[in-house]
C-alpha positions as CSV (number, residue, x, y, z in Angstrom):
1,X,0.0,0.0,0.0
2,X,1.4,3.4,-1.2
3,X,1.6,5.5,1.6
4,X,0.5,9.5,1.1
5,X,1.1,12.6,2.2
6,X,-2.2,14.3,3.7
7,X,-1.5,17.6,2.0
8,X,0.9,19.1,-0.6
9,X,4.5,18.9,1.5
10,X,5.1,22.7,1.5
11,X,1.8,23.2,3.3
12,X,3.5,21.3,5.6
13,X,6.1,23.8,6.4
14,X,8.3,20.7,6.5
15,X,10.3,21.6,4.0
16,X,12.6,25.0,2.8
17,X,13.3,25.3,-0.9
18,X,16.3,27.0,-2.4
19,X,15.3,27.6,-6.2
20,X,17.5,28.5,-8.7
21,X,16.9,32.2,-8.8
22,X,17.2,34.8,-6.3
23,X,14.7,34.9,-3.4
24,X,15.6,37.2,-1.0
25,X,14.3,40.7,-1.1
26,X,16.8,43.2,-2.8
27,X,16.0,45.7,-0.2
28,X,16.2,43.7,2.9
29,X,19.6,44.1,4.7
30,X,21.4,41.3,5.6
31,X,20.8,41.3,8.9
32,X,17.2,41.2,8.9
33,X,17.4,38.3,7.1
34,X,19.6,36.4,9.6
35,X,17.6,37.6,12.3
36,X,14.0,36.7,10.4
37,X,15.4,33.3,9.5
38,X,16.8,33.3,13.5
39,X,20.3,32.4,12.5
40,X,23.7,33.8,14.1
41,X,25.5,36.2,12.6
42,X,29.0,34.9,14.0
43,X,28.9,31.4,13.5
44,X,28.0,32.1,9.8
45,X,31.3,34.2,9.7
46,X,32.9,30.7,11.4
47,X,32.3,29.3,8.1
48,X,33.2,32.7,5.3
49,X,35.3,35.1,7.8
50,X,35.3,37.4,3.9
51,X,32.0,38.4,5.0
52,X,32.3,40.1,8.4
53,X,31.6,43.6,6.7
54,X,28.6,42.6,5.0
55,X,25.9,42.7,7.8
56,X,24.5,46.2,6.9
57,X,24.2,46.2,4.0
58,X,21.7,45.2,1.3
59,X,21.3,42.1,-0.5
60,X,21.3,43.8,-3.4
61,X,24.8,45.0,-3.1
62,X,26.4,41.6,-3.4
63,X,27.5,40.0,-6.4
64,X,25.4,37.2,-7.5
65,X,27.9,34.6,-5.9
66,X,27.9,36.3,-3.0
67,X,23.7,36.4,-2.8
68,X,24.3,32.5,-3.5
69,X,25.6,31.7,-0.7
70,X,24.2,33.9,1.9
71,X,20.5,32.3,0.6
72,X,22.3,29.0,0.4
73,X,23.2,29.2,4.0
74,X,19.8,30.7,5.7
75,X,18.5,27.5,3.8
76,X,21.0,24.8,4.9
77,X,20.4,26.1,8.8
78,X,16.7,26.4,8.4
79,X,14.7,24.5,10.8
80,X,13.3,22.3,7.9
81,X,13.7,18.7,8.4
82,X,13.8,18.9,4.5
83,X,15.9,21.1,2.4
84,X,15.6,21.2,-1.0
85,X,18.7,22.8,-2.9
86,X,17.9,23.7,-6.6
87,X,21.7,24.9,-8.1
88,X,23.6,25.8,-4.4
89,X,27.1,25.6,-6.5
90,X,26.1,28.2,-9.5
91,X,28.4,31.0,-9.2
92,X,30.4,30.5,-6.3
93,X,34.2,30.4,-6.4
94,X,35.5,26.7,-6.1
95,X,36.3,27.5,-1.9
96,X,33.6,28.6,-1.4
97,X,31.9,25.5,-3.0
98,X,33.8,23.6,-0.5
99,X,32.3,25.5,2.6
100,X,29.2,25.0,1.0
101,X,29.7,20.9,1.0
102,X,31.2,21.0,4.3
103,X,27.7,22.4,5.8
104,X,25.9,19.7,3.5
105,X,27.7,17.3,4.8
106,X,27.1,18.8,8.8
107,X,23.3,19.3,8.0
108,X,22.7,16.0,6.4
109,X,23.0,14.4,10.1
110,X,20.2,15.4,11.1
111,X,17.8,16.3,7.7
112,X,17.0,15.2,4.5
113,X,18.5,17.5,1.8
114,X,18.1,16.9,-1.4
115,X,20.5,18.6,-4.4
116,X,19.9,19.5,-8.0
117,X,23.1,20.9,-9.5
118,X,25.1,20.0,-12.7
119,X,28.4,21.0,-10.8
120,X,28.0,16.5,-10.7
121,X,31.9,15.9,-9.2
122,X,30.7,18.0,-6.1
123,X,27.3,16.2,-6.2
124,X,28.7,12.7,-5.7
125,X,31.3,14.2,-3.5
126,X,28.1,14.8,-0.8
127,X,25.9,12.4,-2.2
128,X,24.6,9.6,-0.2
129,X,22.2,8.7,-2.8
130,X,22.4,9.6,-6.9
131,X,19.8,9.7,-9.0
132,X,20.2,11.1,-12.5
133,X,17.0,13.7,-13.7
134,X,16.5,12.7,-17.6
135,X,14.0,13.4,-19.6
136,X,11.7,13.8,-16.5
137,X,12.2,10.8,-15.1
138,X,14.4,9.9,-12.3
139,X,17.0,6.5,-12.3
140,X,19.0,5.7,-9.1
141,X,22.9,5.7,-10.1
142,X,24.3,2.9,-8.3
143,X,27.4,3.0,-10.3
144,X,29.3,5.9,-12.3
145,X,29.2,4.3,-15.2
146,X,25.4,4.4,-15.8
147,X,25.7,8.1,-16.3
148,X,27.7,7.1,-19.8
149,X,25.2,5.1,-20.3
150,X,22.5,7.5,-20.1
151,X,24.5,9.9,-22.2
152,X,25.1,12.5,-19.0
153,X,29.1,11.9,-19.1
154,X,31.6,10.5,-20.7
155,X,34.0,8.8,-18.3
C-alpha cells in the first residue's frame, strides 16, 4: 500500500526550498534576514570570515555569488527537516563551494537535503544517494558508469 502525504509537502512547512533564482528581497539588509530566519550572525562568519563587513548592507549589493551563498546558508540552517537545494554551487568560487559541501555534509545528520546541480563531481562528493533527472524521469545511479550510459558523461 502506497503511503500518502495528507497535503501538498510545502503546506507542511516541513520543508525550505532554495530555487534556482534569487529569493531574498533586494532591499532587505542582511541582517534582517539572519535575524528573520533566527540564524547567528557569528557562526555564519565561522564558516566565510570574507563576510564580516557585509551585515548592513543590502542584498542587493552583493555580487550574485555572494547572494548564492548567503541564501544557500539561511537554507542549509533552516529549521526544515527537509531542504531542497535547486543549483547551491552556481556562481560560487570553487572554496567557497567547498564550505558550501562541508555544511551539507554537517546538515545531512540530522535532515534530508536533497541537491539538484550540474556541478555532478561536487554532487557525488556529498551524495549519499544519486539519481540522474533525464528526460523527466528519475533512475538511481548505483554505479558511475550508468551516467555514460544515459548519455550525462563520458568517463
Amino acid at each position: 500500500m502506497e503511503s500518502q502525504l495528507p497535503h501538498p509537502l510545502y503546506l507542511s512547512k516541513r520543508a525550505s526550498y532554495l530555487p534556482q533564482h534569487d529569493f531574498t528581497p533586494d532591499g532587505l539588509k542582511i541582517k534582517t534576514l539572519f535575524q528573520l530566519m533566527k540564524l547567528s550572525w557569528d557562526t555564519f562568519l565561522c564558516h566565510f570570515e570574507s563576510f564580516r563587513s557585509y551585515q548592513n548592507i543590502a542584498i542587493s549589493k552583493l555580487s550574485g555569488g555572494e547572494r548564492r551563498i548567503i541564501e544557500t546558508y539561511v537554507i542549509l540552517k533552516s529549521e526544515s527537516p527537509i531542504i531542497l537545494l535547486d543549483e547551491p554551487f552556481s556562481n560560487i568560487s570553487p572554496l567557497h563551494i567547498e564550505k558550501i559541501k562541508q555544511l551539507i555534509e554537517i546538515e545531512k545528520a540530522g535532515k534530508i537535503i536533497i541537491v539538484t546541480d550540474h556541478y555532478y563531481l561536487d554532487i557525488i562528493d556529498i551524495s549519499d544517494t544519486l539519481y540522474l533527472l533525464n528526460n523527466g524521469c528519475t533512475k538511481k545511479i548505483e554505479k558511475l558508469e550508468e551516467l555514460e550510459d544515459y548519455k550525462y558523461l563520458n568517463l
